[in-house]
N, CA, C and O of each residue as an XYZ file, in Angstrom:
328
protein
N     -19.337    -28.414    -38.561
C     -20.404    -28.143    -37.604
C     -19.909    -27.199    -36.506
O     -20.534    -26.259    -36.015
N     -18.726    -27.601    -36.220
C     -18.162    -26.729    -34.843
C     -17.778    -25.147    -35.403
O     -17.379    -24.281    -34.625
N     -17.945    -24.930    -36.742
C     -17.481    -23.328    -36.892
C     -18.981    -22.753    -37.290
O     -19.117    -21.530    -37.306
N     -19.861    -23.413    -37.540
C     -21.476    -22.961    -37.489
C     -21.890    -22.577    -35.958
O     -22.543    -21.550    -35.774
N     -21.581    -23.249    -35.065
C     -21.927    -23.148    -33.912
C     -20.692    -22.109    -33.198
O     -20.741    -21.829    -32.000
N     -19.567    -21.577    -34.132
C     -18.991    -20.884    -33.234
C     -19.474    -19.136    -33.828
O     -19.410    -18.079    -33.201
N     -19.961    -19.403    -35.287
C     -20.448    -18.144    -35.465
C     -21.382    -17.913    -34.827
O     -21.462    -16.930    -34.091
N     -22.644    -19.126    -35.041
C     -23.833    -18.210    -34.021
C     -23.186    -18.051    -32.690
O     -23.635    -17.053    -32.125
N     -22.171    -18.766    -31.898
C     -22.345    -17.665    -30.718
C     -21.334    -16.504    -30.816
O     -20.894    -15.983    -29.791
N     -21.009    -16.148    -31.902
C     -20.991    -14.877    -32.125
C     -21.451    -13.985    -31.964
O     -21.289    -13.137    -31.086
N     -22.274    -14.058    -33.015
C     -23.770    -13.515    -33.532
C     -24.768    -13.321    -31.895
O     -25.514    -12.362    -31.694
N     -24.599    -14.155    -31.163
C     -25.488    -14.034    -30.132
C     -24.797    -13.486    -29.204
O     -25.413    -12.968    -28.272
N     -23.393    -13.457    -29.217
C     -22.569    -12.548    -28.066
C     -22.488    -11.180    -28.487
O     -22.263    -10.342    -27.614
N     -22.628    -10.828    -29.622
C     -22.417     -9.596    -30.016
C     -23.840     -8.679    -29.941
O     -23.993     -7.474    -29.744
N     -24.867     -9.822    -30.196
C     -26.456     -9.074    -30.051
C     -26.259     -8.793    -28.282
O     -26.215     -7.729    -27.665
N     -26.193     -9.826    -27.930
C     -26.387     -9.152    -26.010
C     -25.465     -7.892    -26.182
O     -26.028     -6.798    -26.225
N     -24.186     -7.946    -26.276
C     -23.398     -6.581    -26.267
C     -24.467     -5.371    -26.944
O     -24.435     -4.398    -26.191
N     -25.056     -5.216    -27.688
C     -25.378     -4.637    -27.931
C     -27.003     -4.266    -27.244
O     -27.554     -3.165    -27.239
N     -27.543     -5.609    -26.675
C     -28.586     -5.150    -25.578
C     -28.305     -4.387    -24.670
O     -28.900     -3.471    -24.104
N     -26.880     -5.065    -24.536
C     -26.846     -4.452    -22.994
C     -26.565     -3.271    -23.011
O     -26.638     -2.576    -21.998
N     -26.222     -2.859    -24.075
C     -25.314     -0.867    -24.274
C     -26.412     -0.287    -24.339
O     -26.430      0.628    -23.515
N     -27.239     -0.354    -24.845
C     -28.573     -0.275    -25.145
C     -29.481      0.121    -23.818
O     -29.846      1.237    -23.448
N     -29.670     -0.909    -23.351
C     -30.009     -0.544    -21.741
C     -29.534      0.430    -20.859
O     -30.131      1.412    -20.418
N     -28.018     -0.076    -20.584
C     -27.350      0.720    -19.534
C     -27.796      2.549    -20.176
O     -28.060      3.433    -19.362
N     -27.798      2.760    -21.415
C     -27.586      4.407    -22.148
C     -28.901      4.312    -21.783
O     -29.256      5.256    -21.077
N     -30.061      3.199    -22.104
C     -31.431      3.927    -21.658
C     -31.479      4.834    -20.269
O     -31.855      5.982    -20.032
N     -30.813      3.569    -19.316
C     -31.220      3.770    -17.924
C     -30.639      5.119    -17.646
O     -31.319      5.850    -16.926
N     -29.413      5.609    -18.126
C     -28.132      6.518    -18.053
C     -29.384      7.292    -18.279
O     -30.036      7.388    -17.239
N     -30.054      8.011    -19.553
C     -30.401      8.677    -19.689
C     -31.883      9.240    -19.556
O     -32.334     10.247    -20.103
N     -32.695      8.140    -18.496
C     -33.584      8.155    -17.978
C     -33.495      8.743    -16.459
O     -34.527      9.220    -15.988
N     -32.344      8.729    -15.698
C     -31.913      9.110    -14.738
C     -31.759     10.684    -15.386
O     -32.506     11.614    -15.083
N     -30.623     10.767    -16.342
C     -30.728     12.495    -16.078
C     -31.473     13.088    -16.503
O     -31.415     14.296    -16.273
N     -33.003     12.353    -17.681
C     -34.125     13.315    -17.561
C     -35.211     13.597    -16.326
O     -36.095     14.424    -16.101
N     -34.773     12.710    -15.815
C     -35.442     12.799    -14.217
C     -34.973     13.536    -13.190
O     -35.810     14.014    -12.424
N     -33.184     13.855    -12.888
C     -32.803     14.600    -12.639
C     -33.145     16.016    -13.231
O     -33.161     16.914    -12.389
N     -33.424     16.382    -14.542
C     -33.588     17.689    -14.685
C     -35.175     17.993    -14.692
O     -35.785     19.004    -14.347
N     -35.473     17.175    -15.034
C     -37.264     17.359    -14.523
C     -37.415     17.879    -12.852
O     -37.994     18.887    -12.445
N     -36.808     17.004    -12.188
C     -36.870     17.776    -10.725
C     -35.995     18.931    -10.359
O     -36.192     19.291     -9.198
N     -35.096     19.613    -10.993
C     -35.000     20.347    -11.172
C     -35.292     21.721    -11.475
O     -34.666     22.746    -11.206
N     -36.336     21.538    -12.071
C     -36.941     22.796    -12.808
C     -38.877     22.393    -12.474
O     -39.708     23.180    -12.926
N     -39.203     21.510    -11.911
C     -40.458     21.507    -11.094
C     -41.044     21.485     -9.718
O     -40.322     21.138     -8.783
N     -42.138     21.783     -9.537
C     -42.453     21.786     -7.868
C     -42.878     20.015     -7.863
O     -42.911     19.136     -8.724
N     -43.164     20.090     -6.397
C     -43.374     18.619     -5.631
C     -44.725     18.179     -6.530
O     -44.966     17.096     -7.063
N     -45.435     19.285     -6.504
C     -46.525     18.507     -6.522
C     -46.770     18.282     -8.430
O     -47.678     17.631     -8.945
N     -45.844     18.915     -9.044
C     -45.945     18.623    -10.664
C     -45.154     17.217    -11.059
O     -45.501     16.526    -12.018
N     -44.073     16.901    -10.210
C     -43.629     15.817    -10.067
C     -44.178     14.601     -9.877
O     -43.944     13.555    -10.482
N     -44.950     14.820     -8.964
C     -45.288     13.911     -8.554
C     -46.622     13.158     -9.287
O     -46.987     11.983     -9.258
N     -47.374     14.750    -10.174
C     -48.444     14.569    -11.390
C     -47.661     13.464    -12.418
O     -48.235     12.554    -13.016
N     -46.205     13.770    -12.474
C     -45.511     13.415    -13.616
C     -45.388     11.601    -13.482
O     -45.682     10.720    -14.290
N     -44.870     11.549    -12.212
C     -44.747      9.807    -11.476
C     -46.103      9.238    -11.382
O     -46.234      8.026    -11.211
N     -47.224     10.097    -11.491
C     -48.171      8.883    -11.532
C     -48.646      9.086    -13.069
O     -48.522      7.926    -13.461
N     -49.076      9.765    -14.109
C     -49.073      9.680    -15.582
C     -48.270      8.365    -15.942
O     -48.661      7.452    -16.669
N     -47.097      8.464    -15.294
C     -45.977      7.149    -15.957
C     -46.642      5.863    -15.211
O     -46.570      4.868    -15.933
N     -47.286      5.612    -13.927
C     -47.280      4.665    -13.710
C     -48.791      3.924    -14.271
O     -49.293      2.804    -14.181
N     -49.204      5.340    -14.937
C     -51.044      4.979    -15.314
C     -50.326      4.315    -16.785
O     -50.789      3.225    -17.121
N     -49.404      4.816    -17.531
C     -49.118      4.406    -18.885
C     -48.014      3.600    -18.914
O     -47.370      3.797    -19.944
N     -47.438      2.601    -18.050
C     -46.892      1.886    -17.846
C     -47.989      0.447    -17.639
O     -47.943     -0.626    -18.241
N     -49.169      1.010    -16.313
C     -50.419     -0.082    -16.559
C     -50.320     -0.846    -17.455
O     -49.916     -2.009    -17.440
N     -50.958      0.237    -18.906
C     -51.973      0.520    -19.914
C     -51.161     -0.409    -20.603
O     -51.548     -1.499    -21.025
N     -49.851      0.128    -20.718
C     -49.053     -1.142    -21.719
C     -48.611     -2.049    -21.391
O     -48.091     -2.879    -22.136
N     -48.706     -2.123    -20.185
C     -48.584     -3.609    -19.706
C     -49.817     -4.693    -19.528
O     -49.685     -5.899    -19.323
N     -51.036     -3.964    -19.659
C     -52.028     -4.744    -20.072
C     -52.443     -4.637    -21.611
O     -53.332     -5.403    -21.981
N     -51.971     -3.896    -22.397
C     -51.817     -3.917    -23.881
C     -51.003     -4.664    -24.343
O     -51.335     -4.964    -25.490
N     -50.017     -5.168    -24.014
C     -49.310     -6.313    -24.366
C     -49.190     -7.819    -23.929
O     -48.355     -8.639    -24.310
N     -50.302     -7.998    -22.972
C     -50.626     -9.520    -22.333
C     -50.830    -10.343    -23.551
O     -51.527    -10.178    -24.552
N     -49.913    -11.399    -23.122
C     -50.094    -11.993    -24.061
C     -49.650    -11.844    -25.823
O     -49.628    -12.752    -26.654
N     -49.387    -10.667    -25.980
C     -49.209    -10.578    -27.720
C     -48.082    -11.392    -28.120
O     -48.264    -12.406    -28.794
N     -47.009    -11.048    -27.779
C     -45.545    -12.138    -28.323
C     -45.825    -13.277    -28.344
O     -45.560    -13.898    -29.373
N     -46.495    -14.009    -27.165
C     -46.510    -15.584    -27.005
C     -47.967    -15.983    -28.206
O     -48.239    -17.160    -28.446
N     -48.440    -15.295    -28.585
C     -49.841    -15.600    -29.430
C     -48.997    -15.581    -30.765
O     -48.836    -16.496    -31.574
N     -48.362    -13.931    -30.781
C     -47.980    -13.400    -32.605
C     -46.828    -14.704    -32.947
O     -46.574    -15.306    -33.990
N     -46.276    -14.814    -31.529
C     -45.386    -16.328    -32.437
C     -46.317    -17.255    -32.755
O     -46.737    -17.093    -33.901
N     -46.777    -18.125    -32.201
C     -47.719    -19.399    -32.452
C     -48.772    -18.910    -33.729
O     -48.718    -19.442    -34.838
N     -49.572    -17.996    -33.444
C     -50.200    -17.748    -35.113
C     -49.323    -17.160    -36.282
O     -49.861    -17.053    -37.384
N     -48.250    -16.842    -36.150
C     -47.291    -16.937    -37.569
C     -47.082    -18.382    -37.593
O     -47.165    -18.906    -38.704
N     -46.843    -19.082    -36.656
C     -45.850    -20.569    -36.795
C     -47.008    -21.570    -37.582
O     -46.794    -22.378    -38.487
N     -48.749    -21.112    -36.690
C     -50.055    -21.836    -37.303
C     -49.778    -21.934    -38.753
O     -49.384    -22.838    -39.490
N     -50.224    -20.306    -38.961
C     -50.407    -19.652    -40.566
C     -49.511    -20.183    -41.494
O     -49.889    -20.756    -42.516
N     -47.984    -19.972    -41.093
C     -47.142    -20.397    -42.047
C     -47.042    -21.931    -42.789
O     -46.742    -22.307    -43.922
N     -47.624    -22.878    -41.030
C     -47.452    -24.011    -41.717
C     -48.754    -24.610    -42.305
O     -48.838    -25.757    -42.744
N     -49.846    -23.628    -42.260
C     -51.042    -23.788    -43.209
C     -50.511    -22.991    -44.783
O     -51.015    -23.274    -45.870
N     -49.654    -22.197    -44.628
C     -49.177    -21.654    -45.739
C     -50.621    -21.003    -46.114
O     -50.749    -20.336    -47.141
């Protein structure tokens, strides 16, 4: 039992490692497309640009209310109606 439980936290230390690299390179490289976006635009195209993101940031954040916590429970329904 104790080497089942030492693989999964393997398995689960190695998935975060890999969230987290994941993230940090997002964020890394969300910063320098933002850096070169202001770079090469005026104030006021920028600033067109920061609110587009915050209208489609909304949109999917009210496009996804709710879906994970439902799509689990109706697979878990379905399955055990088979």
């Amino acid at each position: 039992m104790s080497e089942i439980v030492n693989q999964s936290l393997q398995k689960i230390a190695k998935g975060t490692g890999i969230v987290f690299t994941g993230t940090i390179i997002g964020m890394l490289l969300g910063f320098v497309g933002r850096v070169i976006i202001v770079r090469y635009t005026t104030q006021t195209e920028y600033g067109i640009y920061c609110l587009a993101l915050v209208v489609i940031s909304i949109f999917v954040t009210i496009s996804t209310l709710g879906l994970q916590e439902g799509s689990t429970r109706y697979i878990a329904y379905f399955r055990g109606k088979n």
